[in-house]
Every structure is written in C-alpha cells, then in structure tokens.
N, C-alpha and C positions, 0 to 999 in steps of 0.2 A: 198311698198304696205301697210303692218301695219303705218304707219304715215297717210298717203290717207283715211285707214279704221276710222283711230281715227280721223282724220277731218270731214268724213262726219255721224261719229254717231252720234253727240249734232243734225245738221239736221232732221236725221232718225229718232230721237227720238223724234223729233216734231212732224213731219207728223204721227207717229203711235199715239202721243197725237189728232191731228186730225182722223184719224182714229177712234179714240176712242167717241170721243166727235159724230161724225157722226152717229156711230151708234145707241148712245142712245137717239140722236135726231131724230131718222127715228123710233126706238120702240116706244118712249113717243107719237109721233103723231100718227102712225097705234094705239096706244092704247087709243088715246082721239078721234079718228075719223076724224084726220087732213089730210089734202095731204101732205107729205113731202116722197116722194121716195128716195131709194140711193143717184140719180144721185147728188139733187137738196141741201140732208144732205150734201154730200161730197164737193157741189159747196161751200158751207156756212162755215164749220170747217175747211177744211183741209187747203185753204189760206188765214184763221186768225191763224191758229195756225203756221203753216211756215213763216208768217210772223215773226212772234219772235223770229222764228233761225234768223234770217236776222238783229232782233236790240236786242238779247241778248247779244252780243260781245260790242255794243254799251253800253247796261246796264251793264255791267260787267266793264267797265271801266270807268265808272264813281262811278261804287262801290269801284274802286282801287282808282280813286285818290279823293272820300270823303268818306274815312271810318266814320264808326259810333265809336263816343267817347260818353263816358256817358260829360265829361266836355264840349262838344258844342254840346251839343246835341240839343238845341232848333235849331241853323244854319244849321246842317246838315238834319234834319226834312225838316226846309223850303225848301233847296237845293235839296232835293230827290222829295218835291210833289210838284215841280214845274216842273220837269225833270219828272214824273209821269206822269203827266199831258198833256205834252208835246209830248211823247210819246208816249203814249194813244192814243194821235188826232191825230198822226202821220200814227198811227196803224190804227186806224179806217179809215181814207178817204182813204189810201192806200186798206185797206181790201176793202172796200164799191166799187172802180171803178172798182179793180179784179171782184168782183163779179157781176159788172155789164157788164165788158166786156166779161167774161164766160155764162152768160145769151142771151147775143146777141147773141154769136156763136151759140146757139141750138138755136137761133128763140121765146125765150121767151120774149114775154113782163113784163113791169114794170119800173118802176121811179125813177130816182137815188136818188131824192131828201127822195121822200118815204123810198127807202131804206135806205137812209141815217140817217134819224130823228128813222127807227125803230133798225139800229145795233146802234145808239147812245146811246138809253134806255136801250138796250139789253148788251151792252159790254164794254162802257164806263171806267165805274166802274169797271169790270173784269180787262180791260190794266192795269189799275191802281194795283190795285189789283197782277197781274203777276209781275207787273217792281217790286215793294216791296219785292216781291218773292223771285226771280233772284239777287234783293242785298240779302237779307237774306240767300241767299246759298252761293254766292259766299264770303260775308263775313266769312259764317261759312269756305268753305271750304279755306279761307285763313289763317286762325286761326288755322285749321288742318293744313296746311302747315308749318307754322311758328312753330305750337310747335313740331311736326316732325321733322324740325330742327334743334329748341332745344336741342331737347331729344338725336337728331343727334351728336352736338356735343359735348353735355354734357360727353355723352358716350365715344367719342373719347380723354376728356380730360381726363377722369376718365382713360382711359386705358394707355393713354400716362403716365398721374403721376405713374399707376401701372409698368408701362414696365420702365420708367425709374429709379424708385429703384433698378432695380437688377443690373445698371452700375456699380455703385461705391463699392457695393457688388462683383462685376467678377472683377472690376479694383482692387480693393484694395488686393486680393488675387495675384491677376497677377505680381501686382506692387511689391510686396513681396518676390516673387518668384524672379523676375528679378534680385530685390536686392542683395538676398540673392547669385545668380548664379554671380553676378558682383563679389563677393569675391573668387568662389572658379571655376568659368569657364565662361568665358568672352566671347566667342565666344558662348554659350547656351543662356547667358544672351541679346546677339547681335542678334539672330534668336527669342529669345523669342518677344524682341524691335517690328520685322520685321513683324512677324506673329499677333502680339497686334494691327500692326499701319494696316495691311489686313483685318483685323477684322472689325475692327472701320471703315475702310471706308465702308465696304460692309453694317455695321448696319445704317452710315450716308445717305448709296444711296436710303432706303425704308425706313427711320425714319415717312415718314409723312403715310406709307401704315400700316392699321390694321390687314390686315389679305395678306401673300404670299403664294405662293404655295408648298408644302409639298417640291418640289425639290430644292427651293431656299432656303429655311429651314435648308434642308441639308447641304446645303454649306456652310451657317452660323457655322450648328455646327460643320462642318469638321474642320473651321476655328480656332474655339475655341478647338477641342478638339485636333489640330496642335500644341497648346502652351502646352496643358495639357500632351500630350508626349512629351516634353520638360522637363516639372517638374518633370517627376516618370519616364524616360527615357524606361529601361524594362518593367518595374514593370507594366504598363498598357498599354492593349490591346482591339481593338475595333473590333468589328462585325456588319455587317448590313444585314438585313432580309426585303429587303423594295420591298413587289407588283409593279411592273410599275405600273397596274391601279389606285394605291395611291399618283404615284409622282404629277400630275398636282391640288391634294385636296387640297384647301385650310385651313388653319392651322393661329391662331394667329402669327404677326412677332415674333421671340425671343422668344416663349413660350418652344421649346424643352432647348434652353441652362442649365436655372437653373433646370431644374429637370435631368439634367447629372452630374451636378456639382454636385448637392446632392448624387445622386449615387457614383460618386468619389470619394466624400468625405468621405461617411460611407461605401461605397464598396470595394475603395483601400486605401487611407490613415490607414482603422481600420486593414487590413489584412497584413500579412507578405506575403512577394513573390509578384508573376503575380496576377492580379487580371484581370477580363473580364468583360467590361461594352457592351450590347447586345442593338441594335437599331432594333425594326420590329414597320412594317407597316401594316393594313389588312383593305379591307371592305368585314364589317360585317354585312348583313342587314339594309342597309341604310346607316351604320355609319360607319366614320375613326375609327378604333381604333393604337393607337400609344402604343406601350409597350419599358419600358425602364427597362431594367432587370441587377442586378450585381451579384456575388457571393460572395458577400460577407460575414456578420457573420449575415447578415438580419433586419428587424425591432423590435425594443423593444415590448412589449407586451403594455405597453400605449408611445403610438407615441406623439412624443412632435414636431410639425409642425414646421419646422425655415420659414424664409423670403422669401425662394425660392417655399416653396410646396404654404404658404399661398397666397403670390402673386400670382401664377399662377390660384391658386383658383377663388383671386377675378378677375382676367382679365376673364377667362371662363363663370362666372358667370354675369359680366357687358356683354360680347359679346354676351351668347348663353342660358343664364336663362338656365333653365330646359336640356335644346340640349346637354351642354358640362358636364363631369362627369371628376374627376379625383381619381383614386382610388388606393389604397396602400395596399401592401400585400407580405407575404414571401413566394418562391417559395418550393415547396416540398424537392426539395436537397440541400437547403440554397439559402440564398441570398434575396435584396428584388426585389420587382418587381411593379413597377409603370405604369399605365395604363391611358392615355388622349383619351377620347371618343367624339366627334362631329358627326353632321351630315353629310351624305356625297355630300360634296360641288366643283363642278369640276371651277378654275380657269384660268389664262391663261398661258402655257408656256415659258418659252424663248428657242425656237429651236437655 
C-alpha cells in the first residue's frame, strides 16, 4: 500500500500543481473581465500540467545518463536544449489535442489550429523552461544521494577502524593469559583456546553489522566474559539487571566489551578477594541507558581515559553525535560506575 502511495504522489502532485495554476487563471480573468470559468481553467492547466507526470521519468533519465559536468559543459547544454525542445513540442501538440478533444465533449466550439498557434506562444517556453527544472532537481537530488552515501560510508569506515582497535587490545591480553595458564594449567589454558576461538566466531558473524541488538550484545559479552572467569577463576563474579523491554534496543556491535574489561581491570585486578562487575539495562525517557558498575577502589579524581573508554567515545560520537553520552563516575559505597546512554531504538530479534 505505502510503495502504491509513493508511486502515485510525483502524479498527485502534478494535478494539485494544475490545480493550482487553474485557479489563478480563473481570478486573473474574473479580474480583468475575461470569461474563463472553472470548468474551461481546469480544461486548460490541469492536462498540461499531468502531462509532465507522464514525461518527468522520461526527463529524469536523461538527467541520469547526461549529467552536468562543468568540463563538457558546452555538449551537455546542447544535448539538454535539444531534448528541451523536443519535449516541449511533444508536450504541447499532446496538451493542445487533449484539450481539444475535452472541448468537443461539452459541445464547445473552436480551432485546433487556433488553439494550437495560441498554447505555442503561451507555453512553449514554459516546456522548456520545466524540463530545465526537472534536470536541475533531479541533478541536485542525485548529488544528495551520492553524498549521503558518502557520508554513509565514511562513517561505517570510520567506526570499523574504531571497533577494530580494541581486537588486538582483548587479543593481546587474552593471548597472555593463555600463555601464562599453558605453564601452570593446561586444560584452563585448553577452555580458555575454546571460548577465544566462540568469541571470534560470533564477532566474525556481524563484523559487517554497526549496530545489534542489546540481546546479541549480550552474548558477545557473556562470551568474553566466559574467558575472563577463566583468568580470576573465583575472584570474579557477574550480575545482570537487564529490562526485557531493553533486549531487542539497538546498541553499537562490541561497544559493551571494552568498557567491562576496564572495569576488570581497575575493578578486580586492583582489589584483593571477590570482586563484582554489575551489567543493568533501563529505558529511560526515550533513551537506553546501559550502566556497568564494579566495586572496586573506584575512579581517581583526574581520570586519565585508556583505549577502551576513548574508543568507545569516538564510535558514539561518529554513530549518534549529540544522542549517544558516555559518563563515568564513583558509586557512593565504592566502586566505579560507568553509564552508555542512546536513544531508544527497537531492532530485530533472533527468536
């Protein structure tokens, strides 16, 4: 039904430009003492002006395949007011027999020929005039297209280089760990291999997708943080606080991993004992808010930003300008607490 609707509005919007034109041809005459009634304005505009739903598709592709270059610009000039032109006369004898076979039907006399020599004066120039138009928009709105996406995938590349810094960043820790557990337990070091090589696949299966859904997210980080109780065995424990209404929200891919690992890192690595990394979910007034909370001995009083808070900075700030926030803070009974804010965006899920 909406496909149907958007095909027949460039039409609709002709006939209302006829419309248009009618009426002010029916005031200009009642104002200079003319006869031009409704009937006779609406015989006259409304099928010249539908006419040109009928050869705008025709102008519109010849605006595709002779765009305007300023370096041929003399050839394209002649190619368009020759196609102008052509057009034009196309339009006019076409308009002129409409409006003569509309005249018969009510019994009105008059002259084709007459007719003809008086919308030639009349409108000529106008055809002309409109096909010019019609390129000049559809040029512009090609031009909007093209740098839309540009700017499309400028952004996509720009996010990709950001999301893929934090590989080698989680590998290189990972891989250390592994190491390390091959000397002193081999079968930790074997699970750790197992869970590393699940990971990778599932970051491989949506590598090319920018943004997933809060619940495949999850899984991501369930998967990573599978290895990360591997590395602190007791030592660290995980909770989730996560809305259903927040699972199907869309979320950058990878965006939650490094900002848990930073918590782990300054959360459990710095504290003695159990430590507790806390995952919630909420909408808030429009917006996701994702909170990642630890207990640990909390944020210095000047926070010196590593790889993982500042990347995810800039990926928010390429995807969502102003929309996306990331904020950092110590929670009143210790610990820090880190907060990603978007808008709330529902995507699709995998039942």
């Amino acid at each position: 039904m909406r496909k149907q609707v958007r095909r027949l509005l460039p039409f609709f919007i002709w006939v209302m430009v006829g419309v248009v034109f009618a009426s002010q041809l029916h005031l200009f005459a009642s104002r200079t003492g003319g006869r031009m009634g409704w009937r006779d304005s609406l015989f006259w505009e409304v099928p010249r002006w539908c006419l040109w739903a009928l050869l705008a598709p025709i102008v519109s592709s010849i605006a595709r395949r002779y765009p305007w270059r300023k370096q041929d610009a003399v050839r394209l000039l002649a190619i368009h007011s020759l196609c102008a032109v052509i057009l034009s006369s196309i339009h006019l004898v076409s308009f002129v027999l409409i409006f003569h076979l509309l005249r018969l039907s009510v019994a009105q006399p008059g002259s084709l020929i007459d007719t003809l020599q008086f919308a030639f004066a009349l409108d000529f120039h106008v055809g002309v005039a409109v096909y010019f138009l019609i390129v000049l928009l559809r040029q512009y709105g090609d031009s909007e297209k093209r740098l839309t996406r540009l700017q499309t995938e400028l952004t996509r590349a720009q996010l990709q280089a950001l999301k893929m810094q934090l590989h080698p960043h989680f590998l290189f820790n990972t891989l250390n760990s592994i190491s390390s557990y091959l000397r002193t337990d081999v079968e930790v070091a074997d699970e750790m291999i197992g869970r590393l090589g699940d990971f990778l696949r599932m970051t491989l299966q949506d590598r090319a997708a920018q943004e997933i859904v809060l619940e495949k997210e999850l899984e991501f980080l369930k998967q990573y943080l599978a290895i990360e109780h591997l590395r602190f065995q007791d030592r660290l424990q995980t909770e989730y606080d996560i809305a259903p209404e927040t699972l199907p929200a869309l979320v950058p891919n990878l965006i939650l991993q490094p900002l848990v690992e930073n918590a782990i890192r300054h959360g459990v690595q710095s504290k003695p004992g159990i430590a507790t990394i806390r995952i919630s979910s909420r909408q808030t007034n429009g917006e996701l808010q994702i909170r990642i909370e630890d207990d640990g001995a909390g944020l210095p009083e000047r926070i010196q930003e590593g790889i993982g808070i500042l990347t995810t900075r800039q990926r928010l700030d390429q995807a969502f300008g102003k929309a996306g926030r990331l904020e950092l803070g110590n929670q009143s009974g210790g610990g820090a607490i880190v907060t990603l804010s978007r808008t709330f965006h529902i995507g699709e899920r995998n039942e």
